[in-house]
mmCIF file of the N, C-alpha and C atoms, coordinates in Angstrom:
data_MODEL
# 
_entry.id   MODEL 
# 
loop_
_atom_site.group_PDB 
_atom_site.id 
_atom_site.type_symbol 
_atom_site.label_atom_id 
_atom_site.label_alt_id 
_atom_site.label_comp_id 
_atom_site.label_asym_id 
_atom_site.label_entity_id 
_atom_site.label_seq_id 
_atom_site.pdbx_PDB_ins_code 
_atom_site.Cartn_x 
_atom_site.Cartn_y 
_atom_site.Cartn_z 
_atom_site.occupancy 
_atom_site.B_iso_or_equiv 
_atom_site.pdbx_formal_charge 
_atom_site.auth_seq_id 
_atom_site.auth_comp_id 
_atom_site.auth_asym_id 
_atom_site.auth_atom_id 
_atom_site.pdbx_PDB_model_num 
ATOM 1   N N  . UNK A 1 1  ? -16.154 2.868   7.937   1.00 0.00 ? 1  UNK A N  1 
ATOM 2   C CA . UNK A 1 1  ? -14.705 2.804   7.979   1.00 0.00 ? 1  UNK A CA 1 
ATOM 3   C C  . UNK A 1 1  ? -14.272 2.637   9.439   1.00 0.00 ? 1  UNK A C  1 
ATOM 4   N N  . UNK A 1 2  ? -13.157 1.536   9.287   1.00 0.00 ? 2  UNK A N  1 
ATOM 5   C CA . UNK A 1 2  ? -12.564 1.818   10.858  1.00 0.00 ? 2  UNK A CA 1 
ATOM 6   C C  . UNK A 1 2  ? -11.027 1.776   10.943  1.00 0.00 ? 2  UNK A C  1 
ATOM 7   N N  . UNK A 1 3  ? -10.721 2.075   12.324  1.00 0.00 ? 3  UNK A N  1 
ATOM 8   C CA . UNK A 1 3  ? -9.109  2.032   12.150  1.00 0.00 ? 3  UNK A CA 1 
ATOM 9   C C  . UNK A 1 3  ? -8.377  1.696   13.285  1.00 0.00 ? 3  UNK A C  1 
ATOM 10  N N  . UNK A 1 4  ? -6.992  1.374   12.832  1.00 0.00 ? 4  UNK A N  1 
ATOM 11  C CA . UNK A 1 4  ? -6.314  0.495   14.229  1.00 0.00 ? 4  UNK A CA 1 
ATOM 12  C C  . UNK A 1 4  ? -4.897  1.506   14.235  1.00 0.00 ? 4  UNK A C  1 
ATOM 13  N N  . UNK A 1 5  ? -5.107  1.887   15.460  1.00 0.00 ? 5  UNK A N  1 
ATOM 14  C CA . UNK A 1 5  ? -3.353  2.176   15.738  1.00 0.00 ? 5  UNK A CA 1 
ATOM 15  C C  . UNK A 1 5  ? -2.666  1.587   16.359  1.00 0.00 ? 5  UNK A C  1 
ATOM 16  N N  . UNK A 1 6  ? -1.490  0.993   15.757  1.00 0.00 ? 6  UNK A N  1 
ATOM 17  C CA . UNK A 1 6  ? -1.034  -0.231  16.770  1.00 0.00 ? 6  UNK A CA 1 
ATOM 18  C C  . UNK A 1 6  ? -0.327  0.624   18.090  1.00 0.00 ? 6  UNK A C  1 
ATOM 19  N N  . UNK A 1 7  ? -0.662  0.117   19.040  1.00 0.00 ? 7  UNK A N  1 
ATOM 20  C CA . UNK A 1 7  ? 0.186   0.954   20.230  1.00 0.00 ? 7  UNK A CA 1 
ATOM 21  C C  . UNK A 1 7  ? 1.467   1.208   20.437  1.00 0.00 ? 7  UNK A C  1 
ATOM 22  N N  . UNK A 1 8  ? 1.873   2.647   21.005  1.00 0.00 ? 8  UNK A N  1 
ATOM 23  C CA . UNK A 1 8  ? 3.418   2.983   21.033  1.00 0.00 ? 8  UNK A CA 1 
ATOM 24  C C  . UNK A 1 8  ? 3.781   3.085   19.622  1.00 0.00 ? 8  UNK A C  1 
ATOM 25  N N  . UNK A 1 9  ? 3.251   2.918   18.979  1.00 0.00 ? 9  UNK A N  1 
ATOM 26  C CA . UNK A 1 9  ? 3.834   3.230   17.155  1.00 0.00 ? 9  UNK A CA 1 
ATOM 27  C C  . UNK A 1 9  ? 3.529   4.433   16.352  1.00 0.00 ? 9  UNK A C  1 
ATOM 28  N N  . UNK A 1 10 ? 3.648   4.902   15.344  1.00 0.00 ? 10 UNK A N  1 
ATOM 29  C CA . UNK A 1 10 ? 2.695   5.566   14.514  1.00 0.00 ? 10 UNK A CA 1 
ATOM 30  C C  . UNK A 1 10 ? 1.804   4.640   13.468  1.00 0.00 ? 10 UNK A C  1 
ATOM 31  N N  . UNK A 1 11 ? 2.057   4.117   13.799  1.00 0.00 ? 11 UNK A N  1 
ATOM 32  C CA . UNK A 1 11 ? 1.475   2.567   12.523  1.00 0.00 ? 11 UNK A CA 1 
ATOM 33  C C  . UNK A 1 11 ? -0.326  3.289   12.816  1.00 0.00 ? 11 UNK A C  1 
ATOM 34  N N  . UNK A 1 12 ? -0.519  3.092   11.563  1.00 0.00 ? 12 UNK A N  1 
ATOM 35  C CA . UNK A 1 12 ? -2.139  3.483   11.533  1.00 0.00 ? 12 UNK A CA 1 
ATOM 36  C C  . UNK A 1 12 ? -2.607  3.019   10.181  1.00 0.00 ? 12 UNK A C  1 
ATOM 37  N N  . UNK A 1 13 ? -3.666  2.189   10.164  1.00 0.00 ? 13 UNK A N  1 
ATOM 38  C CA . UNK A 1 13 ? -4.309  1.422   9.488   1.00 0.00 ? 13 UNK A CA 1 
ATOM 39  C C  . UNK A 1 13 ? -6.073  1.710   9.271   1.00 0.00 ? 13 UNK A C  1 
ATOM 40  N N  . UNK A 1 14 ? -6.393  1.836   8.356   1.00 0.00 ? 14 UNK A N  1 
ATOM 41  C CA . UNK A 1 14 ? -7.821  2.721   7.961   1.00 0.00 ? 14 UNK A CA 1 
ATOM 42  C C  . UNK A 1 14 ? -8.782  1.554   7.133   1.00 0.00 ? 14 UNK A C  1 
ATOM 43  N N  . UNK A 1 15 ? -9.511  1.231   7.004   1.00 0.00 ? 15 UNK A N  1 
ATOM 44  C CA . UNK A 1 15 ? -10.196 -0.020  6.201   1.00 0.00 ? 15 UNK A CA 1 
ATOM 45  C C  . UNK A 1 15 ? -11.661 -0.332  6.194   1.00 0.00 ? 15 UNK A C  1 
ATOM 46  N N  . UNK A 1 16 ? -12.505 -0.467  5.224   1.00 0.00 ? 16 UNK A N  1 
ATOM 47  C CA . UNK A 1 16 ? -13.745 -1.231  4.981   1.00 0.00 ? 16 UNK A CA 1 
ATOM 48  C C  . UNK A 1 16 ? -13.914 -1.667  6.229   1.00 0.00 ? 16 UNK A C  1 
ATOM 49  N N  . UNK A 1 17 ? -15.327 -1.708  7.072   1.00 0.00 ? 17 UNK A N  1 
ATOM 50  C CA . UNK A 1 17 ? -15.608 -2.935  7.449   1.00 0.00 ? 17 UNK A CA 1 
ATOM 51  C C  . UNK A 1 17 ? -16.349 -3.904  7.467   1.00 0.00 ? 17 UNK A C  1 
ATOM 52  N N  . UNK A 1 18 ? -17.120 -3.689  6.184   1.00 0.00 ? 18 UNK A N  1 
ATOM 53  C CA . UNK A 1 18 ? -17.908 -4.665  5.606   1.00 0.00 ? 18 UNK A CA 1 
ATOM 54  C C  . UNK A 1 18 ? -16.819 -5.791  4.747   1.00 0.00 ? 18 UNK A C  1 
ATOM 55  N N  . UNK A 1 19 ? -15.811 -4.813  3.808   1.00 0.00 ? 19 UNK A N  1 
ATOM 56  C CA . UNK A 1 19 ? -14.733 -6.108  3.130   1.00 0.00 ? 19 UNK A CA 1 
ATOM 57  C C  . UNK A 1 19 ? -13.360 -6.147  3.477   1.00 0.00 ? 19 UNK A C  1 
ATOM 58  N N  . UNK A 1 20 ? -13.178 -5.538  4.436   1.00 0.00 ? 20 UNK A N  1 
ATOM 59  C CA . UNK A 1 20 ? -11.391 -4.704  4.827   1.00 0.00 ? 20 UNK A CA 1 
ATOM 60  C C  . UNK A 1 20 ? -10.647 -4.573  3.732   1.00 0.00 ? 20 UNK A C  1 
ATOM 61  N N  . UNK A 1 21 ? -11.363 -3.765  2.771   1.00 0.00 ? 21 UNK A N  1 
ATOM 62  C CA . UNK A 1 21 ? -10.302 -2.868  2.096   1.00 0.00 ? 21 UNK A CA 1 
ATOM 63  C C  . UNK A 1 21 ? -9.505  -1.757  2.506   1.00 0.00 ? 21 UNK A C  1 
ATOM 64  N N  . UNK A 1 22 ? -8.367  -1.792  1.991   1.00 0.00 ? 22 UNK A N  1 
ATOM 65  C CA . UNK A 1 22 ? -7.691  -0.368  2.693   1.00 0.00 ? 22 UNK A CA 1 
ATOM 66  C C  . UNK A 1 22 ? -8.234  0.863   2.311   1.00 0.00 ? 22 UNK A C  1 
ATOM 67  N N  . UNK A 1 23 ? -8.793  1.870   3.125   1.00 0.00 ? 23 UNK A N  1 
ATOM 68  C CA . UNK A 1 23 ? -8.875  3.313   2.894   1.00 0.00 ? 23 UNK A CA 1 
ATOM 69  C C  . UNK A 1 23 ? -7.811  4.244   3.105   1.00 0.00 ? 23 UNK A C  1 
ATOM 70  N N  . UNK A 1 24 ? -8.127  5.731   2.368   1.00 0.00 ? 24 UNK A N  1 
ATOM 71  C CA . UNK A 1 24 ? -7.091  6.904   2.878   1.00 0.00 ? 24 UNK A CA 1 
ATOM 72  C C  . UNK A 1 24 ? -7.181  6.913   4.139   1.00 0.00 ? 24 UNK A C  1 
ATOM 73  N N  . UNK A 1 25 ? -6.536  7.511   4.792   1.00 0.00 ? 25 UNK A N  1 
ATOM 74  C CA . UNK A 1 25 ? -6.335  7.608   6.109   1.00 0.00 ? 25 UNK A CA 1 
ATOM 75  C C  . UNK A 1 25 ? -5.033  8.913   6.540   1.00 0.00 ? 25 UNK A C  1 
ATOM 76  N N  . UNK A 1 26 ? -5.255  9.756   7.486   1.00 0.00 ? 26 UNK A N  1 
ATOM 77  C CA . UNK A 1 26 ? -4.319  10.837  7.698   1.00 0.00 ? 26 UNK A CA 1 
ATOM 78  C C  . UNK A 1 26 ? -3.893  10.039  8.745   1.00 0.00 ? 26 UNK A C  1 
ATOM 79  N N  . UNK A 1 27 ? -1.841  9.724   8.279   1.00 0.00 ? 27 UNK A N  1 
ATOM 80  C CA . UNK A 1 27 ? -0.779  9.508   9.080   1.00 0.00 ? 27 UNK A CA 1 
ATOM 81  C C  . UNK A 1 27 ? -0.669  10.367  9.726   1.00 0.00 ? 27 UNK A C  1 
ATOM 82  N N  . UNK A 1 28 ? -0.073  11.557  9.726   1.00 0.00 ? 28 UNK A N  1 
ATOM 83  C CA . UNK A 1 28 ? 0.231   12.456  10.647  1.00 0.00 ? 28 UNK A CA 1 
ATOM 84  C C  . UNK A 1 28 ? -0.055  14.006  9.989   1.00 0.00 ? 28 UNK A C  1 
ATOM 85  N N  . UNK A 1 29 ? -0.267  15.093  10.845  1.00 0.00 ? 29 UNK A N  1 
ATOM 86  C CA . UNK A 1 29 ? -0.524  16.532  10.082  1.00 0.00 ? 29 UNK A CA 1 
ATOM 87  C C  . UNK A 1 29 ? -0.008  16.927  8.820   1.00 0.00 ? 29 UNK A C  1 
ATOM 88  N N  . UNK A 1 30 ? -1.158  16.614  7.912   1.00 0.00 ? 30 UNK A N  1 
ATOM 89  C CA . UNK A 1 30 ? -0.683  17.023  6.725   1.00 0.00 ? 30 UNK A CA 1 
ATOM 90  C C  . UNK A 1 30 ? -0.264  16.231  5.842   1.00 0.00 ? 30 UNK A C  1 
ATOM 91  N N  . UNK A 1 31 ? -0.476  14.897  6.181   1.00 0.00 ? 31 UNK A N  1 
ATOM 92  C CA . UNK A 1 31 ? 0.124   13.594  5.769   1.00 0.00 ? 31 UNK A CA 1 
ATOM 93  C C  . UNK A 1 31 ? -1.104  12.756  4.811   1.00 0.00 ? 31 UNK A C  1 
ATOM 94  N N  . UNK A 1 32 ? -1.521  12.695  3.884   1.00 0.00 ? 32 UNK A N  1 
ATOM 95  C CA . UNK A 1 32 ? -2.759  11.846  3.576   1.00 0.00 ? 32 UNK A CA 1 
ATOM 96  C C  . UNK A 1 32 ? -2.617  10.615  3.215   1.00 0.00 ? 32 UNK A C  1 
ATOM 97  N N  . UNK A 1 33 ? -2.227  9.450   3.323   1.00 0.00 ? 33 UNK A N  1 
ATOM 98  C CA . UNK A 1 33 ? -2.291  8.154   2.666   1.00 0.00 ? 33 UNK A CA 1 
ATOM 99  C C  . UNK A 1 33 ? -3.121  7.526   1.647   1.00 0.00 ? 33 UNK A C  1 
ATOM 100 N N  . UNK A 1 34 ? -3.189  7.284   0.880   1.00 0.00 ? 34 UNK A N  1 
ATOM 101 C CA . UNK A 1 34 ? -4.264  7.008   -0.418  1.00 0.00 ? 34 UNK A CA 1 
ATOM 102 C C  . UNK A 1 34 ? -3.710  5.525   -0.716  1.00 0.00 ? 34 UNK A C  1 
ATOM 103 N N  . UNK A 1 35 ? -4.135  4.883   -0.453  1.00 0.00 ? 35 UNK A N  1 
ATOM 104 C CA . UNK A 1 35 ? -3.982  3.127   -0.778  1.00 0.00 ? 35 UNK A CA 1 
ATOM 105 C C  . UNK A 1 35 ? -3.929  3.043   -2.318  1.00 0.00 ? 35 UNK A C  1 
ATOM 106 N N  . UNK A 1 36 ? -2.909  2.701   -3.308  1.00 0.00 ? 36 UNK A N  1 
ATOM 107 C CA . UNK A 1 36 ? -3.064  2.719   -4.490  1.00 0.00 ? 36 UNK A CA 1 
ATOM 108 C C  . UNK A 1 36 ? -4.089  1.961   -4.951  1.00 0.00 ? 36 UNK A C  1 
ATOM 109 N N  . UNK A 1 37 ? -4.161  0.807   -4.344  1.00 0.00 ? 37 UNK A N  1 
ATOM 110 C CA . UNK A 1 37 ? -5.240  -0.257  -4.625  1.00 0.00 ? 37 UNK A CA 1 
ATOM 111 C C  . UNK A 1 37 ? -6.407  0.263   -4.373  1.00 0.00 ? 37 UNK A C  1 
ATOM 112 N N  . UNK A 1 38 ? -6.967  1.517   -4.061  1.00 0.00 ? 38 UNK A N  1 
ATOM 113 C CA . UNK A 1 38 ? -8.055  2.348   -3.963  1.00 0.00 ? 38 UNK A CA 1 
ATOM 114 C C  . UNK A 1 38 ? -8.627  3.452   -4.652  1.00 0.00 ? 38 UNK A C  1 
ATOM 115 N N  . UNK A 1 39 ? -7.498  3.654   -6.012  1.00 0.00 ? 39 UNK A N  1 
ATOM 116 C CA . UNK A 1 39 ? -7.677  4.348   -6.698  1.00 0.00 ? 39 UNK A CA 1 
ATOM 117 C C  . UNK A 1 39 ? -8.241  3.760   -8.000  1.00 0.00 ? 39 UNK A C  1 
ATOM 118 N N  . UNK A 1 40 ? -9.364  4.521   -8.667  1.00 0.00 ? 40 UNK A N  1 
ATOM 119 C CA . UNK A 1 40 ? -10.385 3.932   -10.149 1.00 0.00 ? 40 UNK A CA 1 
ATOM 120 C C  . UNK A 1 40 ? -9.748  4.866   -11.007 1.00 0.00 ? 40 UNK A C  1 
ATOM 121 N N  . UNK A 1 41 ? -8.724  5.745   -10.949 1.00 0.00 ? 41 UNK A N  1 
ATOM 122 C CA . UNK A 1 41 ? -8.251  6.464   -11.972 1.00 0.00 ? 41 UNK A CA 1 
ATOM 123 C C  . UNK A 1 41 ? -6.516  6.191   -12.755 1.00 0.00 ? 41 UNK A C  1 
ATOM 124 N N  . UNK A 1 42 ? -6.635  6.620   -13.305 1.00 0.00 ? 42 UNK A N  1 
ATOM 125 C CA . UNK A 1 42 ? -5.154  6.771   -13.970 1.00 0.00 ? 42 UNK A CA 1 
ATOM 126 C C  . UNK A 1 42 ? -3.867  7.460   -13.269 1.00 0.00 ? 42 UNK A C  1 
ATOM 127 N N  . UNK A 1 43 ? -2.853  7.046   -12.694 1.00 0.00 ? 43 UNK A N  1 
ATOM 128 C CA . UNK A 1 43 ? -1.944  7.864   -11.806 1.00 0.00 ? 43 UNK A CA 1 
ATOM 129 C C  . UNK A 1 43 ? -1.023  8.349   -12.588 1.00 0.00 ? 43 UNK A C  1 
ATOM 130 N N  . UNK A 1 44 ? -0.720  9.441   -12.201 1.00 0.00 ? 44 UNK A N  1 
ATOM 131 C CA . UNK A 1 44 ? -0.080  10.512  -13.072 1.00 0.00 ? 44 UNK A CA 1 
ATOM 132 C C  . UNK A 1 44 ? 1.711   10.766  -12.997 1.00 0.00 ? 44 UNK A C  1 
ATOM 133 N N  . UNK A 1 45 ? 1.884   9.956   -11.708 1.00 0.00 ? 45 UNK A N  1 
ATOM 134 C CA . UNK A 1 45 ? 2.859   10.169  -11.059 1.00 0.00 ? 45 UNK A CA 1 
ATOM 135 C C  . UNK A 1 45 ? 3.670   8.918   -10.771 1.00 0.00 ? 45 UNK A C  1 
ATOM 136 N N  . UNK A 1 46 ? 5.397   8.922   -10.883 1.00 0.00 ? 46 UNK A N  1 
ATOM 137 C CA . UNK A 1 46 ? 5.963   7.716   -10.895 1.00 0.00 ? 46 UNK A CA 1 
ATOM 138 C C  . UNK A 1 46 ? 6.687   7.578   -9.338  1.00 0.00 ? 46 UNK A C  1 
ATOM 139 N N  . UNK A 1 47 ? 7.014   6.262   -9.293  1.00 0.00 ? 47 UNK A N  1 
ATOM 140 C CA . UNK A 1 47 ? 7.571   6.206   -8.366  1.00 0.00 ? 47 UNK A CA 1 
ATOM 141 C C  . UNK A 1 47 ? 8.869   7.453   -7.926  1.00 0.00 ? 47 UNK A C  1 
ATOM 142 N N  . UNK A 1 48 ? 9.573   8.103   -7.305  1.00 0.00 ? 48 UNK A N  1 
ATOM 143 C CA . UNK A 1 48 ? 11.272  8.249   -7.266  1.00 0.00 ? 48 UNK A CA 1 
ATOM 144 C C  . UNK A 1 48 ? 11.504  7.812   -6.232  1.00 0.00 ? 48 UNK A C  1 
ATOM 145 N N  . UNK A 1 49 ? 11.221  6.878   -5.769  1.00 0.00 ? 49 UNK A N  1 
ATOM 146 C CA . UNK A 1 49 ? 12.491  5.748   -4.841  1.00 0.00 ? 49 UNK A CA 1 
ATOM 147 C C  . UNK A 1 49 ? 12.242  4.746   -4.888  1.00 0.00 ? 49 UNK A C  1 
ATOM 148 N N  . UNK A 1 50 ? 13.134  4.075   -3.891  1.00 0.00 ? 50 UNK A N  1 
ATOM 149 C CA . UNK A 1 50 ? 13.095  2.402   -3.473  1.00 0.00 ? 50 UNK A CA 1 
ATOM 150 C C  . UNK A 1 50 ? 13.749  2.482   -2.280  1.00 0.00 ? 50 UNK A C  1 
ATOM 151 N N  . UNK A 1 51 ? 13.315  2.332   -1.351  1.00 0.00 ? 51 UNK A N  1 
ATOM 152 C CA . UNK A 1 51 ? 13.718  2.764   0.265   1.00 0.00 ? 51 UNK A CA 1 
ATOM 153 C C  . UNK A 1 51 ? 13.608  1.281   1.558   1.00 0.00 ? 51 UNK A C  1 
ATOM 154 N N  . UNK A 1 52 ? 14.049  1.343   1.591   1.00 0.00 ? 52 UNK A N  1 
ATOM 155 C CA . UNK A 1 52 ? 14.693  0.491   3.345   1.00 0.00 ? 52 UNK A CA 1 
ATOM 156 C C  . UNK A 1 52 ? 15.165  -1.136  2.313   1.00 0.00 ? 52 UNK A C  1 
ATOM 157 N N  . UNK A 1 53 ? 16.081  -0.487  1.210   1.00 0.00 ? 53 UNK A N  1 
ATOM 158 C CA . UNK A 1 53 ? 16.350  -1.647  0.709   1.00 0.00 ? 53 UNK A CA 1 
ATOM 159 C C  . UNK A 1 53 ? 17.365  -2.625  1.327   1.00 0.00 ? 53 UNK A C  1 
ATOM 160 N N  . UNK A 1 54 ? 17.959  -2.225  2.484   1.00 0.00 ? 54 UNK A N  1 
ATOM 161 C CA . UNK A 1 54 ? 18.636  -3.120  3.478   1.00 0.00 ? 54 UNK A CA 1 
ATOM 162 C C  . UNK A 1 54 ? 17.417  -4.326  4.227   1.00 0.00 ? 54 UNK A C  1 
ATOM 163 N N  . UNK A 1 55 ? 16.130  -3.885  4.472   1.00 0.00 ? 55 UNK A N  1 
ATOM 164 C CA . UNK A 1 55 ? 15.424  -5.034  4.701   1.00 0.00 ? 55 UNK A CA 1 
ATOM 165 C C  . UNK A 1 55 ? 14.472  -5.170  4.224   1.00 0.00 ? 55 UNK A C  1 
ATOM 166 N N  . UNK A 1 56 ? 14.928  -5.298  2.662   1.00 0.00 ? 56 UNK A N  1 
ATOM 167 C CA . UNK A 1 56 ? 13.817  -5.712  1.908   1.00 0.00 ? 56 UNK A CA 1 
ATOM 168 C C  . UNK A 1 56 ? 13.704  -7.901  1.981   1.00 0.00 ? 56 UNK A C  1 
ATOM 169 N N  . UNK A 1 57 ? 12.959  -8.192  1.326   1.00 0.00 ? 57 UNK A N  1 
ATOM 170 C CA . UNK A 1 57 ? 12.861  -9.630  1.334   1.00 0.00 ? 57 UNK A CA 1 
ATOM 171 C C  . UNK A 1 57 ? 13.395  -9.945  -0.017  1.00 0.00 ? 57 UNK A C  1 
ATOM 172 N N  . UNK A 1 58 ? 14.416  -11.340 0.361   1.00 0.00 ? 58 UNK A N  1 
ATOM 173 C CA . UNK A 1 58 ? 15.356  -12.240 -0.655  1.00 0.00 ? 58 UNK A CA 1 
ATOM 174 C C  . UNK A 1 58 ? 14.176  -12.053 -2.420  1.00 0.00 ? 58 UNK A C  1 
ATOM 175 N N  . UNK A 1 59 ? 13.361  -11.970 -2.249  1.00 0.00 ? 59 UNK A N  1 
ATOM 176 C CA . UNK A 1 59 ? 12.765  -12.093 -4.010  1.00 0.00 ? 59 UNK A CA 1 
ATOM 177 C C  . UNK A 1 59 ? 12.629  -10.990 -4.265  1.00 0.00 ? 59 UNK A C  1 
ATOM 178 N N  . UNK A 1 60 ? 12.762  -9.756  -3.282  1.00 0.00 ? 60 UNK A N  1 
ATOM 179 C CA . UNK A 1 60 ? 12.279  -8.339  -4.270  1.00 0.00 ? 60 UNK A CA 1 
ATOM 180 C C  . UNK A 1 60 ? 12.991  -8.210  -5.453  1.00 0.00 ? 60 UNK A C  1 
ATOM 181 N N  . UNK A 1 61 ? 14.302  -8.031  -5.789  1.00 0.00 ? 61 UNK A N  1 
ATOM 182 C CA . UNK A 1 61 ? 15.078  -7.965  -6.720  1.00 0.00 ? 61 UNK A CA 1 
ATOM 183 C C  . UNK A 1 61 ? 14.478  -8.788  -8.064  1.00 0.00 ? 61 UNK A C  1 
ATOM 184 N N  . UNK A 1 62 ? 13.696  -9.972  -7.296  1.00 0.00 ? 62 UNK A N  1 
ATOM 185 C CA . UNK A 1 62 ? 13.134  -11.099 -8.742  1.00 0.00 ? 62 UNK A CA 1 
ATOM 186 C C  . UNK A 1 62 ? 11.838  -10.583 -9.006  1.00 0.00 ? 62 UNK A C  1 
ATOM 187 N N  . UNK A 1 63 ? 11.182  -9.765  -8.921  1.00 0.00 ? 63 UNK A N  1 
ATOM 188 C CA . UNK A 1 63 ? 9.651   -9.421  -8.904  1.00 0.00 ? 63 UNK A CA 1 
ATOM 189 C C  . UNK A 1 63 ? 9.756   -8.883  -10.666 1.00 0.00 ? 63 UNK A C  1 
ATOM 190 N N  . UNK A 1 64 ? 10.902  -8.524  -10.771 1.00 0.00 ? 64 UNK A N  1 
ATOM 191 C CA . UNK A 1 64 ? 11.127  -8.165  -12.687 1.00 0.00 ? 64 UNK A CA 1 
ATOM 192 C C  . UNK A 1 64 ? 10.900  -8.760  -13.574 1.00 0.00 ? 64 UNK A C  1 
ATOM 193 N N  . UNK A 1 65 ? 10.874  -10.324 -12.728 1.00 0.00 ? 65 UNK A N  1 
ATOM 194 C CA . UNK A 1 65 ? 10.903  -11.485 -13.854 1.00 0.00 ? 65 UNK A CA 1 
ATOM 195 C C  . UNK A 1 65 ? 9.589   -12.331 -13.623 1.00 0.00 ? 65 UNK A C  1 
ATOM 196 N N  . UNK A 1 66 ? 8.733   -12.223 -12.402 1.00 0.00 ? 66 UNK A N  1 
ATOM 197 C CA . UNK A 1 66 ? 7.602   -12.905 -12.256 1.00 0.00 ? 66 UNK A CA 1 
ATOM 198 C C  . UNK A 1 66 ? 6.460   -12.755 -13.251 1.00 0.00 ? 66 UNK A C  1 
ATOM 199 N N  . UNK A 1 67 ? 5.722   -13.808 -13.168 1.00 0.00 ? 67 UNK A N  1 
ATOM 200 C CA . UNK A 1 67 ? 5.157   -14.433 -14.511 1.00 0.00 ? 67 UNK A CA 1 
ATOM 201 C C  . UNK A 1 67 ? 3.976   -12.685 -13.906 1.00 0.00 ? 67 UNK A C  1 
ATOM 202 N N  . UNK A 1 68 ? 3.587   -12.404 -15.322 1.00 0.00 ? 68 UNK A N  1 
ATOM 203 C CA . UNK A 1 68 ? 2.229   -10.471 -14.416 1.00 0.00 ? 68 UNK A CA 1 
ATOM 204 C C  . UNK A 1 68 ? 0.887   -11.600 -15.255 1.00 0.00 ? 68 UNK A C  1 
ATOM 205 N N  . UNK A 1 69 ? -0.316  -11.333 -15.286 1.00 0.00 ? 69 UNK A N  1 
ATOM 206 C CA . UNK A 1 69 ? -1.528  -11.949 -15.562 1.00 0.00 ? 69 UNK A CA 1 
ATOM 207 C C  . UNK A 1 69 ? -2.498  -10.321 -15.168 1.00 0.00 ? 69 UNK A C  1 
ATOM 208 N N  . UNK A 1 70 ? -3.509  -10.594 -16.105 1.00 0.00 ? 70 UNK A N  1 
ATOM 209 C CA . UNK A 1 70 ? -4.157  -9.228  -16.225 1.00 0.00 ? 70 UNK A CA 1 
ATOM 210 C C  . UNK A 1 70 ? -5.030  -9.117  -15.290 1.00 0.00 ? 70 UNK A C  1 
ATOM 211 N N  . UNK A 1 71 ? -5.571  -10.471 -14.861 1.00 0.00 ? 71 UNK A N  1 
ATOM 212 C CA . UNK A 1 71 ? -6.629  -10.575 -13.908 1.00 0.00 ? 71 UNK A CA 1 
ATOM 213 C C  . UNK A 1 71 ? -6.161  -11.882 -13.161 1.00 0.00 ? 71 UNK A C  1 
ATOM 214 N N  . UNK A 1 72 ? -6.744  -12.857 -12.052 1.00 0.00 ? 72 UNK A N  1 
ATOM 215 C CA . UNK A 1 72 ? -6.793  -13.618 -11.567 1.00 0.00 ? 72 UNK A CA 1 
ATOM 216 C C  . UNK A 1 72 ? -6.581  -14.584 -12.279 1.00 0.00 ? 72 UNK A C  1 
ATOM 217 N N  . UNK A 1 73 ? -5.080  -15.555 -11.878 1.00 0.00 ? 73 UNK A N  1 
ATOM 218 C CA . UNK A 1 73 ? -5.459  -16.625 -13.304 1.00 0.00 ? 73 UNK A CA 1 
ATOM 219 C C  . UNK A 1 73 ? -5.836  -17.745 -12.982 1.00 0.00 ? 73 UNK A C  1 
ATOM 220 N N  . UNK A 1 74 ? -6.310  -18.411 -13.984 1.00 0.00 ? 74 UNK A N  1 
ATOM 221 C CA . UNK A 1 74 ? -6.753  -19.723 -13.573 1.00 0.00 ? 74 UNK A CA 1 
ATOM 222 C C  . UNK A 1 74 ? -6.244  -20.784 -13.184 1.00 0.00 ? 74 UNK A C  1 
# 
């Protein structure tokens, strides 16, 4: 595993480095990050927010209607 802190930031980034997948990684004391895309189990827990929706990007709002595919499609 390795990791990048971008400088002057708290930005911290944890990852594979054989495939750069994202790993957990501790943001700050007490803080654990768990990459959803890193989890093999069932999550138990739902979202409750939607946050910095002032700069979100022009299609978030359309992501309701995009075509979903179970796997990679052809």
């Amino acid at each position: 595993m390795a990791s990048f802190t971008l400088p002057n930031t708290h930005h911290n980034k944890s990852f594979c480095q054989l495939c750069g997948s994202a790993m957990p990684s501790v943001q700050a004391a007490g803080l654990l990050v768990v990459p959803a895309g890193s989890l093999d189990t069932d999550i138990s827990i739902s979202p409750t927010a939607h946050i910095f929706l002032s700069s979100r990007a022009a299609w978030d709002d359309k992501l309701g209607s995009a075509p979903q595919f179970e796997r990679l499609p052809e």
